[in-house]
C-alpha positions, -999 to 999 in steps of 0.1 A, spaced: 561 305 356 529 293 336 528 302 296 499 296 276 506 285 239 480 289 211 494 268 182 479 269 148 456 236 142 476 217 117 511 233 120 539 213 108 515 191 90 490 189 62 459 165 73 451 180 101 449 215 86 430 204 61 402 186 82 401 219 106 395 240 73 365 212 66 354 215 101 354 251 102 334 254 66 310 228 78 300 251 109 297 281 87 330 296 96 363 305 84 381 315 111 420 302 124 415 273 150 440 269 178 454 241 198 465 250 232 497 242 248 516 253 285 548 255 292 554 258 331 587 257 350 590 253 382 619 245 409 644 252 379 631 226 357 607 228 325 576 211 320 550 208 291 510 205 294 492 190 265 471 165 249 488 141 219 483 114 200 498 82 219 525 71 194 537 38 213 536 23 243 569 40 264 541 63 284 563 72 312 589 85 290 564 116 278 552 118 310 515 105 303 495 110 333 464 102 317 451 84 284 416 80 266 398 71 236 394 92 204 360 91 184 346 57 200 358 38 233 354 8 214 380 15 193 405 27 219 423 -8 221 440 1 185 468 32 199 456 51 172 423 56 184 439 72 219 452 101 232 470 108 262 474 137 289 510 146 290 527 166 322 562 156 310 593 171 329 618 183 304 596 173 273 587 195 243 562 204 219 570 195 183 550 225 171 557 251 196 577 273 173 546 282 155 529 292 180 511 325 174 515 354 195 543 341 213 536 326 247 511 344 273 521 343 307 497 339 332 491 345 365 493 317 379 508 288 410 531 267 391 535 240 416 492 241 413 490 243 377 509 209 380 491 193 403 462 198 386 470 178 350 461 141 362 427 154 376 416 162 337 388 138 325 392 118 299 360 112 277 358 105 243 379 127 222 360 146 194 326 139 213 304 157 238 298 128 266 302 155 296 270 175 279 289 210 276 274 217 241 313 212 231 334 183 219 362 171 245 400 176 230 432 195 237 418 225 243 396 213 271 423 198 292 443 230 292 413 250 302 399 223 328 437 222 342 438 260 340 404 268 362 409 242 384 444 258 391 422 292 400 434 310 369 405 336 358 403 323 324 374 348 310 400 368 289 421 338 273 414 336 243 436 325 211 449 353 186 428 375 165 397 360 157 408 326 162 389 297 178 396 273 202 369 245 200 369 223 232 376 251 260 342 260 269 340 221 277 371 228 298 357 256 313 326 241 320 336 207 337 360 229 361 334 250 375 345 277 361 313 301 361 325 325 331 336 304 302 351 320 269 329 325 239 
């Protein structure tokens, strides 16, 4: 079983609302940005899919399969310039319980979906270095891990008329040859 997540950007907190409302009136919009998140079990046991913040150095325990630098690789020595790819067995999401829409379950090969994490890139957080006309961020990895798991991913899209800045660059590194608006 694969579920897709679309979490409000900011839930459970206040700063990163805020900035998402800044970003959003600075590209002339005003519409609900979403992070995305995915739950997957498989052989009886639970794993999560996401991109976080790196809060200290016990990786293995959050099941980090992948880390990189946020804003500028020449910052990423300090850990709060870095994020890190997480496929962690048993692990949770702090924010899941906002999630909107409740979860979307997708079509999709577990054991492939799985796989597929520690194959996600890892530029620059918050910049475009892979030249998709998008910045890199959580988003991207779910869609990158998504398509190159083979799910169709033309028709996910967050709730209402939500945005999800950063899967299009997902999309678009995977190969995928229909990427979401």
């Amino acid at each position: 079983m694969v579920e897709l997540y679309w979490i409000p950007l900011g839930a459970g907190g206040h700063v990163v609302r805020r900035v998402g409302h800044i970003y959003e009136a600075l590209h002339g919009s005003r519409r609900a940005l979403y992070h995305a998140a995915l739950v997957v079990e498989l052989d009886g046991e639970r794993y999560v899919v996401e991109l976080a913040p790196s809060p200290d150095a016990n990786e293995r325990s959050r099941g980090v399969v992948a880390t990189g630098a946020v804003g500028s690789r020449t910052l990423a020595h300090l850990r709060l310039f870095r994020y890190e790819v997480r496929c962690w067995r048993g692990g949770t999401i702090p924010d899941l319980r906002y999630a909107v829409g409740g979860p979307r379950q997708l079509p999709a090969d577990a054991r492939r979906v799985l796989d597929c994490v520690a194959s996600a890139p890892t530029p620059v957080w918050g910049r475009d270095e892979l030249h998709t006309g998008e910045m890199w961020n959580s988003n991207s990895v779910v869609a990158y891990v998504l398509a190159k798991a083979g799910v169709d991913a033309e028709d996910l899209a967050p709730p209402g008329n939500g945005r999800a800045p950063g899967w299009r660059a997902g999309l678009t590194v995977a190969g995928n040859p229909q990427p979401v608006p």
